[in-house]
PDB file of N, CA, C and O in Angstrom:
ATOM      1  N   UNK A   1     -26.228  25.107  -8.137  1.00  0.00           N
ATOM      2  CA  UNK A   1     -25.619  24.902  -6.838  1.00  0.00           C
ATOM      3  C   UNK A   1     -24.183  25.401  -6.888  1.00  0.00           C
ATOM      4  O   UNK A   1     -23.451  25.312  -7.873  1.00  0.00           O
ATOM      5  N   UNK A   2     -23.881  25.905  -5.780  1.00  0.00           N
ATOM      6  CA  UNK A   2     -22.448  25.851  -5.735  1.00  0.00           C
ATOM      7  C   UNK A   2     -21.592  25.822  -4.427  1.00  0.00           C
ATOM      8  O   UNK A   2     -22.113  25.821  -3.312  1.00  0.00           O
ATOM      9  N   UNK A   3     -20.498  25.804  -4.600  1.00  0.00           N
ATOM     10  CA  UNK A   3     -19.658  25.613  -3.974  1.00  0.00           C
ATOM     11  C   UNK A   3     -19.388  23.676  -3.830  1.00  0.00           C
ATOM     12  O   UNK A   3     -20.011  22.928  -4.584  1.00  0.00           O
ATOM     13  N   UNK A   4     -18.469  23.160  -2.850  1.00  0.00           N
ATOM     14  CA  UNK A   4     -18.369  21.811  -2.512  1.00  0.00           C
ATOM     15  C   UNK A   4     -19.445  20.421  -2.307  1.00  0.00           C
ATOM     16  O   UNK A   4     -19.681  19.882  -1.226  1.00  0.00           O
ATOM     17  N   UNK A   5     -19.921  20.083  -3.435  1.00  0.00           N
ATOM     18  CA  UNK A   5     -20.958  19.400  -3.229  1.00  0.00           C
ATOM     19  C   UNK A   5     -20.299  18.435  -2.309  1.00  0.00           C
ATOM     20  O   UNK A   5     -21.335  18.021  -1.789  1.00  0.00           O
ATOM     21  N   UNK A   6     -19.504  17.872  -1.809  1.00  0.00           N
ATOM     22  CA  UNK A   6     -19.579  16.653  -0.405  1.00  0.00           C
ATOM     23  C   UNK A   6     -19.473  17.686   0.668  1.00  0.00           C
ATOM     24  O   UNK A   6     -19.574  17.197   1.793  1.00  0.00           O
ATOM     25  N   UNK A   7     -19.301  18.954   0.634  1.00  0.00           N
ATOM     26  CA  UNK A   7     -19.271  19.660   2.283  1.00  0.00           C
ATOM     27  C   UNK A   7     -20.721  19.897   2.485  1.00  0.00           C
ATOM     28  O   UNK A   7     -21.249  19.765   3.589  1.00  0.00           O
ATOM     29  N   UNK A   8     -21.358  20.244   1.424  1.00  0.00           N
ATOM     30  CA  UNK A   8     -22.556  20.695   1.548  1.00  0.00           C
ATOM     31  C   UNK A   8     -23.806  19.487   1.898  1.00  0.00           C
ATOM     32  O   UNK A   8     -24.843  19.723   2.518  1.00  0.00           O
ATOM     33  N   UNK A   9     -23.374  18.098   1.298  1.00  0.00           N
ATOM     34  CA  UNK A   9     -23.795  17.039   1.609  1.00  0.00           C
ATOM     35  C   UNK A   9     -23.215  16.728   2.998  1.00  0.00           C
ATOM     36  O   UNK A   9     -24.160  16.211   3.592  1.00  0.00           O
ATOM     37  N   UNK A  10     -22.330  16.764   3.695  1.00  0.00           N
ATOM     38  CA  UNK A  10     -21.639  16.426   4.785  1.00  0.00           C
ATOM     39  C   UNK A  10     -22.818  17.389   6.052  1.00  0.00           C
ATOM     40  O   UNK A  10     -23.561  16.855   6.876  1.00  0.00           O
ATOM     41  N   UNK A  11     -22.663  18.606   5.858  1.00  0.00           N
ATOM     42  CA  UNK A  11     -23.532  19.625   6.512  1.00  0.00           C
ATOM     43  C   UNK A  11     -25.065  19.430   6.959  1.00  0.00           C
ATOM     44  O   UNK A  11     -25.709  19.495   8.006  1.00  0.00           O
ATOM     45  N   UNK A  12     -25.352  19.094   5.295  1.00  0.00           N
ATOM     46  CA  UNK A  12     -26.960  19.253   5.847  1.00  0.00           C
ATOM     47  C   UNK A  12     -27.517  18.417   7.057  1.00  0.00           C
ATOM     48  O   UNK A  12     -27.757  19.095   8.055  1.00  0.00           O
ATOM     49  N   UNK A  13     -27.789  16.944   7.161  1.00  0.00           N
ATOM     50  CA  UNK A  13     -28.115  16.857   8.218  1.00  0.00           C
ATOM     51  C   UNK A  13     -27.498  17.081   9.452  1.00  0.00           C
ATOM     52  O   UNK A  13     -28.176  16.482  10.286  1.00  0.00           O
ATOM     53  N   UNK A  14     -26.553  17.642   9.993  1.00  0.00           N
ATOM     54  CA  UNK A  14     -25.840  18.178  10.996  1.00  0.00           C
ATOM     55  C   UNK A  14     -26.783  19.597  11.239  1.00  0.00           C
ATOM     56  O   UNK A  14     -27.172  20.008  12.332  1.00  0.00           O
ATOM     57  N   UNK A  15     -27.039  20.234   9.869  1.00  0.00           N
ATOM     58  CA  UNK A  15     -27.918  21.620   9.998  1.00  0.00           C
ATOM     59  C   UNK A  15     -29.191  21.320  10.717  1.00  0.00           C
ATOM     60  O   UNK A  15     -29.637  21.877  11.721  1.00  0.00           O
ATOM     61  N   UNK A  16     -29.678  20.374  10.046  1.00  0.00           N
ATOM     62  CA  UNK A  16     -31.068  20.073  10.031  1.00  0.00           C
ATOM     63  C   UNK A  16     -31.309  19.940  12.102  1.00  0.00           C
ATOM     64  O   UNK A  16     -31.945  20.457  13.020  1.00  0.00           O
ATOM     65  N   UNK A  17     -30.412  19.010  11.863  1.00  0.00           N
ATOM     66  CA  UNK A  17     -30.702  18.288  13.869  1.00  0.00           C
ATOM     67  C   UNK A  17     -30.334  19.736  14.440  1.00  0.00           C
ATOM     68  O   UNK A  17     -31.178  20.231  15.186  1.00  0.00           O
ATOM     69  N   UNK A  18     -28.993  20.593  14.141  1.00  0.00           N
ATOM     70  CA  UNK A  18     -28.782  21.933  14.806  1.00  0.00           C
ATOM     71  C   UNK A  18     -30.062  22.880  14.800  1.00  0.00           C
ATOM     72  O   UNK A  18     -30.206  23.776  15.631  1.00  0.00           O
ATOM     73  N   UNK A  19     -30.574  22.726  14.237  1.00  0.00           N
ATOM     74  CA  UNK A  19     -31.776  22.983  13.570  1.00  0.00           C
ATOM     75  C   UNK A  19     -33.076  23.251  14.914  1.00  0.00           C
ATOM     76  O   UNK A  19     -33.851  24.173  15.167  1.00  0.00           O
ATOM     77  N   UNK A  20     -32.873  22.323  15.343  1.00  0.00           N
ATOM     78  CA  UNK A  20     -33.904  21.369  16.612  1.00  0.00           C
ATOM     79  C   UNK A  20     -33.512  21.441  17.994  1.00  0.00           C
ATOM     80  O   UNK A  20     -34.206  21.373  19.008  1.00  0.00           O
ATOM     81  N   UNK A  21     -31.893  21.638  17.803  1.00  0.00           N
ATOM     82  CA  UNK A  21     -31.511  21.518  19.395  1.00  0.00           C
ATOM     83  C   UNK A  21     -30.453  22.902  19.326  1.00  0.00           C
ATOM     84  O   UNK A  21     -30.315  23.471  20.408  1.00  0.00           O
ATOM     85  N   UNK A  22     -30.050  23.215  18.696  1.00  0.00           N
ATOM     86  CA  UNK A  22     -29.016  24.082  19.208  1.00  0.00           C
ATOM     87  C   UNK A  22     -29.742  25.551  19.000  1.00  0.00           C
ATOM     88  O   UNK A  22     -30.441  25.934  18.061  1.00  0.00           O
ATOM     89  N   UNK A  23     -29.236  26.408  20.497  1.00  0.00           N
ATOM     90  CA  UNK A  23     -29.986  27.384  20.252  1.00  0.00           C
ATOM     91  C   UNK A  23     -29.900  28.585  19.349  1.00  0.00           C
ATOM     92  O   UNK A  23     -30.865  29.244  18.961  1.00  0.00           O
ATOM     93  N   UNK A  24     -28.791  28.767  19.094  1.00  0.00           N
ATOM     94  CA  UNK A  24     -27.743  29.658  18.019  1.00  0.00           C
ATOM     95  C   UNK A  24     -28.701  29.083  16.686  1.00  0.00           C
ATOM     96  O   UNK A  24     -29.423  29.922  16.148  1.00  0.00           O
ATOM     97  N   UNK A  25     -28.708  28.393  16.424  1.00  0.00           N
ATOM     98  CA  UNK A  25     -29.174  28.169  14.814  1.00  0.00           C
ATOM     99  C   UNK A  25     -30.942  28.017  14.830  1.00  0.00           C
ATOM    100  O   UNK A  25     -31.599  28.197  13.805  1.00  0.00           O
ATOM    101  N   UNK A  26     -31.474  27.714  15.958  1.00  0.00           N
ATOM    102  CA  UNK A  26     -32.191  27.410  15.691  1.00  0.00           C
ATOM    103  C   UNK A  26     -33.013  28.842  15.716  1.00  0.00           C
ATOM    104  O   UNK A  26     -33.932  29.189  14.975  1.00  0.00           O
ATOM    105  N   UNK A  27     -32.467  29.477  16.670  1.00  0.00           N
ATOM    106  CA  UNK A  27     -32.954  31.299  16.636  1.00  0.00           C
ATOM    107  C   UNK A  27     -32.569  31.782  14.975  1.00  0.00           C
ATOM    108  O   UNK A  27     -33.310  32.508  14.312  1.00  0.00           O
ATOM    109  N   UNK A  28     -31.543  31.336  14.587  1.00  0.00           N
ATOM    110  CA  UNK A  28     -31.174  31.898  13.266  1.00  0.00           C
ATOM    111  C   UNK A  28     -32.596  31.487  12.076  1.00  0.00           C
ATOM    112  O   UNK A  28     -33.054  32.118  11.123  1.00  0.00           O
ATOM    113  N   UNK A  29     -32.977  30.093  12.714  1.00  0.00           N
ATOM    114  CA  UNK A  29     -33.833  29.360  11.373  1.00  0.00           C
ATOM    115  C   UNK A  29     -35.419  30.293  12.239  1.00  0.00           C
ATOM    116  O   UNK A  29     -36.373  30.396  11.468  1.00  0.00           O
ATOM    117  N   UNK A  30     -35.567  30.682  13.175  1.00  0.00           N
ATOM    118  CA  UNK A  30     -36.882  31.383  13.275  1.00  0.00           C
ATOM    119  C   UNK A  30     -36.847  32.425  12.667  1.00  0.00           C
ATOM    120  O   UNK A  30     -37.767  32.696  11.894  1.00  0.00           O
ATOM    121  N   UNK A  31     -35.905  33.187  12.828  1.00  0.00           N
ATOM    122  CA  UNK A  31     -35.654  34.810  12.270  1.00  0.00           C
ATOM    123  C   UNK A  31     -36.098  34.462  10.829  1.00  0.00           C
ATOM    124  O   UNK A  31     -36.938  35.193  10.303  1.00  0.00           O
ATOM    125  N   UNK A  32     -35.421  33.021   9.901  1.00  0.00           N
ATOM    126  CA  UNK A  32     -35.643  33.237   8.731  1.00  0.00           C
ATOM    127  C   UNK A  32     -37.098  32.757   8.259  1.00  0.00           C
ATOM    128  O   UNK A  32     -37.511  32.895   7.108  1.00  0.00           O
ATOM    129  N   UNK A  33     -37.825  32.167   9.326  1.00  0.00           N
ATOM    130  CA  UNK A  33     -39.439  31.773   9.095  1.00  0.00           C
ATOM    131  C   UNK A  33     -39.679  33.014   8.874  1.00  0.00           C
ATOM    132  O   UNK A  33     -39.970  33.429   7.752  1.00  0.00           O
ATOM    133  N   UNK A  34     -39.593  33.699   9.831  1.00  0.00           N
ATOM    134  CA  UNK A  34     -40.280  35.162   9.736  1.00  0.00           C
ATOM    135  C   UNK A  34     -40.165  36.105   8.775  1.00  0.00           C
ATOM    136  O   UNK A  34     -41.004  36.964   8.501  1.00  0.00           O
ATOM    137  N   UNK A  35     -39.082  35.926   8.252  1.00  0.00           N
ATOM    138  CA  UNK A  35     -38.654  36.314   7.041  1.00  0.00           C
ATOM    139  C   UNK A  35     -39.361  35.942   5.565  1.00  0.00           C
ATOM    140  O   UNK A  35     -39.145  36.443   4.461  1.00  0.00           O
ATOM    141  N   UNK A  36     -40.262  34.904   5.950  1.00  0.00           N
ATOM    142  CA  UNK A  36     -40.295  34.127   4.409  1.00  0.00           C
ATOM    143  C   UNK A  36     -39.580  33.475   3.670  1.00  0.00           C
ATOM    144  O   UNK A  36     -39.934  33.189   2.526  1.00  0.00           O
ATOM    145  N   UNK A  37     -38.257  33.059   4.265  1.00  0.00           N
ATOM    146  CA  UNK A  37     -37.535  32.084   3.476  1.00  0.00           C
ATOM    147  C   UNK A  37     -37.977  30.696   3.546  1.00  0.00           C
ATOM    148  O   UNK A  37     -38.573  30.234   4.519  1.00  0.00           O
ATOM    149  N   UNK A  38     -37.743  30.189   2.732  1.00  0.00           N
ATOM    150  CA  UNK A  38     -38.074  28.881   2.149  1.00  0.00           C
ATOM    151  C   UNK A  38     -37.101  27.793   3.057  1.00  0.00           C
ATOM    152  O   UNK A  38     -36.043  28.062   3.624  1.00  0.00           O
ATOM    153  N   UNK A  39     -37.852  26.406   2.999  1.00  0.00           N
ATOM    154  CA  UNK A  39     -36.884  25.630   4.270  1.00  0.00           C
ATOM    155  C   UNK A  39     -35.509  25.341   3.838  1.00  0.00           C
ATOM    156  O   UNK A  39     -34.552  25.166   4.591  1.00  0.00           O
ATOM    157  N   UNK A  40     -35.499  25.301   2.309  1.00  0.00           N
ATOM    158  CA  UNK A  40     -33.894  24.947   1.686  1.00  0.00           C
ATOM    159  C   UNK A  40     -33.130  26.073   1.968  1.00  0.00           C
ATOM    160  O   UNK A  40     -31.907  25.943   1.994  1.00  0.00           O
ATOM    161  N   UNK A  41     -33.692  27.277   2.208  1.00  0.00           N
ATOM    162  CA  UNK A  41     -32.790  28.553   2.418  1.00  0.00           C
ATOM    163  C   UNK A  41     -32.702  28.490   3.935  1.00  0.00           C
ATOM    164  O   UNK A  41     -31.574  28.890   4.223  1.00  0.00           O
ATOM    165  N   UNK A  42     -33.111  28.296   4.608  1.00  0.00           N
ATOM    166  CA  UNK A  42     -32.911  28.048   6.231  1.00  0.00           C
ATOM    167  C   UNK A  42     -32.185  27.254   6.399  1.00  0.00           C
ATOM    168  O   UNK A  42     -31.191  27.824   6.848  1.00  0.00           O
ATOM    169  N   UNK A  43     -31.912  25.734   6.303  1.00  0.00           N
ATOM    170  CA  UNK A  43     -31.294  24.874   6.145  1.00  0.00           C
ATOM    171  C   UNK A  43     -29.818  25.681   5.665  1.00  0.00           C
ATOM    172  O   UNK A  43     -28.817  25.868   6.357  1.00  0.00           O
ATOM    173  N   UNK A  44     -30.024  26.013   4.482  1.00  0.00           N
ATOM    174  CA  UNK A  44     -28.372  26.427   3.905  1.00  0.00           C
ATOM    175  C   UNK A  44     -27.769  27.598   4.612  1.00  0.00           C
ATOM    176  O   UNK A  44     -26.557  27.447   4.765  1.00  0.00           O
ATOM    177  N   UNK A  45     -28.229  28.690   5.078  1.00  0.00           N
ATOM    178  CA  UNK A  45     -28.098  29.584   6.133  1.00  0.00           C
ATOM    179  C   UNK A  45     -27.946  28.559   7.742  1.00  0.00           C
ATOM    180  O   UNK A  45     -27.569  29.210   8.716  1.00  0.00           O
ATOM    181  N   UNK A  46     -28.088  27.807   7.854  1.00  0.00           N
ATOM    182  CA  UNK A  46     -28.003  26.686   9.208  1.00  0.00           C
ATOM    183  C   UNK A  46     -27.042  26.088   8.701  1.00  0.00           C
ATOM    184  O   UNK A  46     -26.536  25.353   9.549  1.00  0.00           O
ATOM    185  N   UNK A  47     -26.415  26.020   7.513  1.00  0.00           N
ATOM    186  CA  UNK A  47     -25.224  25.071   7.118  1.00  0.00           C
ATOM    187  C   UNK A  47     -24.344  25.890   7.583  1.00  0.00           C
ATOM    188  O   UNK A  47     -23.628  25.794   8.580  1.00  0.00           O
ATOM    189  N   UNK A  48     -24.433  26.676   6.828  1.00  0.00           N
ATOM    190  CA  UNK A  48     -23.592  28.676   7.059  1.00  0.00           C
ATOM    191  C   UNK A  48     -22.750  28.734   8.517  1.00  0.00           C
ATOM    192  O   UNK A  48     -21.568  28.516   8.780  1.00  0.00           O
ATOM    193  N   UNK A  49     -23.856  29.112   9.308  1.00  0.00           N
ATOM    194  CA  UNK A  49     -23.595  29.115  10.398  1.00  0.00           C
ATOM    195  C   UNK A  49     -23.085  28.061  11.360  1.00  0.00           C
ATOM    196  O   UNK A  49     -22.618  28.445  12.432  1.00  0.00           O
ATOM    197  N   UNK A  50     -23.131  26.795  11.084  1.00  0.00           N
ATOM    198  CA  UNK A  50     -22.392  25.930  11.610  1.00  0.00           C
ATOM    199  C   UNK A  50     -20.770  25.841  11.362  1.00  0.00           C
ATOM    200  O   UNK A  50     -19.874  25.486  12.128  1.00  0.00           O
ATOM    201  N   UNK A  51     -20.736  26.287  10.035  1.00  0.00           N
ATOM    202  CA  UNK A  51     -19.597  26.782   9.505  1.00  0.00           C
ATOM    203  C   UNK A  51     -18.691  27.583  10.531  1.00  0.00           C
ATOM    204  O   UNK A  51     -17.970  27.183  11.445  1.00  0.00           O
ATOM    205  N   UNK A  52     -18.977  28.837  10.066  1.00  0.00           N
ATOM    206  CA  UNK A  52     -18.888  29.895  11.327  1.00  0.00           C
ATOM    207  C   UNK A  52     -18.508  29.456  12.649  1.00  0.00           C
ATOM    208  O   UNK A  52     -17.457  29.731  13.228  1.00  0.00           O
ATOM    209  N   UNK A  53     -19.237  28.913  12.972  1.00  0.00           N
ATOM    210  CA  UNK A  53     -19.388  28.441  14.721  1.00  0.00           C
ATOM    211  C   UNK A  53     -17.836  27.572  14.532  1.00  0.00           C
ATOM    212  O   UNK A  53     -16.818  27.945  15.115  1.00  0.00           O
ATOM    213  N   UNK A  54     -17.872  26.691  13.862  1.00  0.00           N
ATOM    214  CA  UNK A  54     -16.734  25.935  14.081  1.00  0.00           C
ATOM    215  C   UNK A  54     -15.191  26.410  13.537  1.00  0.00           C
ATOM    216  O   UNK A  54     -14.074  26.005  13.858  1.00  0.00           O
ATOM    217  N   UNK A  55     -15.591  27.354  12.660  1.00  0.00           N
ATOM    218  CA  UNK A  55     -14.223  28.560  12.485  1.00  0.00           C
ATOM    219  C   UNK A  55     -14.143  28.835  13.742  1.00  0.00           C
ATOM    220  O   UNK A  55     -13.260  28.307  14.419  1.00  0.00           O
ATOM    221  N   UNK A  56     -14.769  29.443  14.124  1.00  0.00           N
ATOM    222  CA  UNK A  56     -14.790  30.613  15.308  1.00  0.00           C
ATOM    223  C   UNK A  56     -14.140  29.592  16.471  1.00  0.00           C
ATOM    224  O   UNK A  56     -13.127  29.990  17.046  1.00  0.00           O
ATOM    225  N   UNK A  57     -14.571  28.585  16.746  1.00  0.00           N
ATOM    226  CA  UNK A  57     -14.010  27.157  17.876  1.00  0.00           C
ATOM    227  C   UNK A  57     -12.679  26.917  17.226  1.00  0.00           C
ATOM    228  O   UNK A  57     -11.645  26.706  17.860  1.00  0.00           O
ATOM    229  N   UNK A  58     -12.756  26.955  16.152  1.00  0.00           N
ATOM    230  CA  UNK A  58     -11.018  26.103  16.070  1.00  0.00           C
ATOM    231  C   UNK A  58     -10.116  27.436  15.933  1.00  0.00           C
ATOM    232  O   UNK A  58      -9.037  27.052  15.482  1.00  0.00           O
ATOM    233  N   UNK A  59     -10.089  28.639  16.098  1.00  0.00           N
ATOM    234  CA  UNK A  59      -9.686  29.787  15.868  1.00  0.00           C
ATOM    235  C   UNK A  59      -9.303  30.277  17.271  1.00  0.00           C
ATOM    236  O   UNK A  59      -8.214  30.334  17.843  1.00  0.00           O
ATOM    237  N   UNK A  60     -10.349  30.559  17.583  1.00  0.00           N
ATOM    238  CA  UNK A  60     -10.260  30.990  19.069  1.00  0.00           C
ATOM    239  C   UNK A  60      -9.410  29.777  20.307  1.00  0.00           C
ATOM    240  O   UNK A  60      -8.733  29.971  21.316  1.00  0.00           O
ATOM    241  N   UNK A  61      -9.767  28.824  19.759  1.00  0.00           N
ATOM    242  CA  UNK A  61      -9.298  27.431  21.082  1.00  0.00           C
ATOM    243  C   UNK A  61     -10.514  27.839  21.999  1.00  0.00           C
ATOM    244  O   UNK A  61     -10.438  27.269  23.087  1.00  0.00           O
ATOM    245  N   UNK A  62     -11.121  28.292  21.931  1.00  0.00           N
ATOM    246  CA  UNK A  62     -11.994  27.850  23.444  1.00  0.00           C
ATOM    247  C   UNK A  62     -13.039  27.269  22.784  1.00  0.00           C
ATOM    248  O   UNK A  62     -13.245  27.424  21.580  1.00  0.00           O
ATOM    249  N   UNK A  63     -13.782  26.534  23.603  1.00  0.00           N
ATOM    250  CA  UNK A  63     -14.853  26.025  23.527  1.00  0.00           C
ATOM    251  C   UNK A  63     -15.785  26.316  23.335  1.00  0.00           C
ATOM    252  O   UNK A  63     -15.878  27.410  23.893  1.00  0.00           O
ATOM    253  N   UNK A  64     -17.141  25.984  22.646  1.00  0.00           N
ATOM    254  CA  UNK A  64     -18.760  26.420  22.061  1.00  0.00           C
ATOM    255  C   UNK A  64     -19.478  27.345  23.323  1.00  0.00           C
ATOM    256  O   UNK A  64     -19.290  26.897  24.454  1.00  0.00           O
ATOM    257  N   UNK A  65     -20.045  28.229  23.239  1.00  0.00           N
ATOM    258  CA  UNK A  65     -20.591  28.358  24.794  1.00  0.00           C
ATOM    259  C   UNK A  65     -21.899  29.296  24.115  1.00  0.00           C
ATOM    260  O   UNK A  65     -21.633  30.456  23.801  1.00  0.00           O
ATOM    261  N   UNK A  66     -23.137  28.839  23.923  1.00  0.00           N
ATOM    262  CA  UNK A  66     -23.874  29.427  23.698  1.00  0.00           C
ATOM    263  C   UNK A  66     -24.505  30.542  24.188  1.00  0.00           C
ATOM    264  O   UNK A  66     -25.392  31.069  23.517  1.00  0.00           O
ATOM    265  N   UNK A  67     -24.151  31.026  25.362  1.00  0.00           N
ATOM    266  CA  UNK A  67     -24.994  32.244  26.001  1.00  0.00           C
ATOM    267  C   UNK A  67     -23.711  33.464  25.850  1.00  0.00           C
ATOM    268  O   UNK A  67     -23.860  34.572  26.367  1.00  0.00           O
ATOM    269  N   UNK A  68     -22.452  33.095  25.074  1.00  0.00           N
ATOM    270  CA  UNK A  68     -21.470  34.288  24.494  1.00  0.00           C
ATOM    271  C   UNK A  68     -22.555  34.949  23.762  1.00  0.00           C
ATOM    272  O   UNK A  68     -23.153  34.086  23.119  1.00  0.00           O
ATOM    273  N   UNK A  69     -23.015  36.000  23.601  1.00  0.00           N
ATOM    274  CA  UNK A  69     -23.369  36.519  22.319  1.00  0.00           C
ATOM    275  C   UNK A  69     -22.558  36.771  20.850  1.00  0.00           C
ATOM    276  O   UNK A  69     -21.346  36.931  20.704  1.00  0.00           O
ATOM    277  N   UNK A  70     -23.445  36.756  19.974  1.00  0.00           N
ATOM    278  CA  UNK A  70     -22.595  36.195  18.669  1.00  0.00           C
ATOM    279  C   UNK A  70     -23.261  37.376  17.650  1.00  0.00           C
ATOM    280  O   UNK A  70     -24.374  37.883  17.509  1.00  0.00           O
ATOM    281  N   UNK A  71     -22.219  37.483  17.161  1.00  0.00           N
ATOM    282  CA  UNK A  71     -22.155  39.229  15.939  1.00  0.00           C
ATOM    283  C   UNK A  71     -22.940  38.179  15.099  1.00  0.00           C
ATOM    284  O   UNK A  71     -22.660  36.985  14.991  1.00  0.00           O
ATOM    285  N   UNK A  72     -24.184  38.982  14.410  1.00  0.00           N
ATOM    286  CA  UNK A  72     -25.221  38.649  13.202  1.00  0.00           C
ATOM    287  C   UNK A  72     -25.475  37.579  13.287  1.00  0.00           C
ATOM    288  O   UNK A  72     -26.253  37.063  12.484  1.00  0.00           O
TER     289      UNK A  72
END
């Protein structure tokens, strides 16, 4: 494993529920069904990207808005 084991513990279930409801990740976790990745690799790619998302929010100052389109 690597990187911050309490961020990565902090994340996962936040991934998991983003997972289910949010549409940004949850398009991300189909792409990776289709792919053949495994659910721990979806999940951690859904950690990823929550990441991201909330750089991108506290960076920018504006607010989440899912129908922005979003690079990769």
């Amino acid at each position: 494993k690597v990187g911050h084991g309490e961020l990565r513990s902090a994340l996962y279930m936040p991934a998991v529920v983003a997972g289910q409801y949010n549409v940004v990740v949850k398009d991300l976790i189909e792409r990776l069904k289709l792919r053949g990745k495994t659910g721990k690799e979806r999940v951690c790619a859904a950690m990823r990207k929550l990441l991201q998302l909330a750089y991108g929010v506290v960076k920018s100052g504006k607010t989440f808005n899912a129908e922005i389109p979003l690079a990769g």
